[in-house]
Phi, psi and omega in degrees: 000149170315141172283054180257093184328302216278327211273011192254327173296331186272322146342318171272303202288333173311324203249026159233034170297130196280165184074025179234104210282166180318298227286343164291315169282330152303000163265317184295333184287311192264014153261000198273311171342293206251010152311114196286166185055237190246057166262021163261305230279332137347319203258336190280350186250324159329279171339301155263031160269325192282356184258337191257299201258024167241146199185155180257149196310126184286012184241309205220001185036093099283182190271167160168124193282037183234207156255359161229156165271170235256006159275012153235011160256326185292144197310293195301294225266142188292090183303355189227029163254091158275122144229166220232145183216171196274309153204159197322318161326316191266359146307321180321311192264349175298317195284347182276332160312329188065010185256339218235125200236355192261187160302164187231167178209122163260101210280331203059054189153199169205169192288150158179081188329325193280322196260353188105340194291097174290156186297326193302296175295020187231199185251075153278289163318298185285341163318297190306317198278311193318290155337284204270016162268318180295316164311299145327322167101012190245347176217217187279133165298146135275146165247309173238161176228105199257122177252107180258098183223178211278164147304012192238219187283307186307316198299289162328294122022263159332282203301309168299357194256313186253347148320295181294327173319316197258001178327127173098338178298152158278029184248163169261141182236096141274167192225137230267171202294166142223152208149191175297126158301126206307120207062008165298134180279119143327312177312326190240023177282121191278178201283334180300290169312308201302326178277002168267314157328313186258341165283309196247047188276153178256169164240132181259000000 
């Protein structure tokens, strides 16, 4: 690259985008360059709009520029239903199912002992308390809590973490199904998925 600071600076930050390898972030940087017209100057009043005016719901941390989001205003949505996701993006694809009518918890992360990440650094806490008001009588009751967080070590992780938490609770606690996916070939299912699978098999 050229010995330039600023175009090595937009560069370095482009490139702690996640998924944005250096040579990614060097396309991106000289195409924002020779971008016609005020398309810097766009992305650059985005940036500080979405910095200013977004923030997260003091009820559930999903994102929102209001003061509640708008999934814990509506009216319409099931109060004793939670389900708690790893971060605000993944609400987007549960609601894009059209199956799920309840409330959200954003945890923001998942547990990951290797990276530092502690029950302390997620909304764990604020889960709980959600949880233990509604049990009380101060807030909304909850009945199920339902975890929809990844398939992997964190995800599990997690999941085994707020499992011992609600131990004792008067709530049900479930976890959303994993297995083959709908038009998945067997042939091409890995040994991991064919055993979440056959471990969440239904009865017909």
């Amino acid at each position: 690259m050229l010995n330039i600071p600023a175009l090595e600076k937009l560069v370095h930050e482009l490139s702690r985008l996640p998924g944005i390898g250096p040579k990614t972030a060097q396309r991106l940087a000289y195409y924002i360059l020779r971008a016609k017209g005020d398309y810097s100057d766009r992305l650059v009043d985005a940036l500080t709009r979405v910095k200013a005016e977004v923030h997260t719901c003091p009820r559930c941390f999903n994102y929102t520029d209001a003061d509640l989001c708008k999934f814990c205003t509506d009216p319409h949505r099931i109060d004793n239903l939670l389900c708690v996701v790893e971060e605000p993006a993944d609400i987007s694809r549960i609601e894009a199912s059209g199956a799920f009518r309840g409330r959200y918890h954003v945890l923001q992360g998942s547990l990951s002992p290797l990276e530092g990440v502690g029950p302390q650094d997620l909304r764990i806490k604020e889960l709980m308390e959600r949880i233990d008001a509604g049990l009380r009588g101060e807030g909304t009751s909850i009945k199920e809590v339902i975890l929809a967080l990844d398939a992997d070590l964190e995800g599990d992780t997690t999941v085994l973490y707020l499992t011992k938490q609600m131990q004792g609770k008067a709530v049900t606690l479930t976890r959303i199904a994993h297995g083959v996916p709908i038009g998945g070939d067997i042939d091409f299912i890995d040994d991991r998925t064919m055993g979440r699978a056959l471990e969440n098999r239904v009865e017909l």
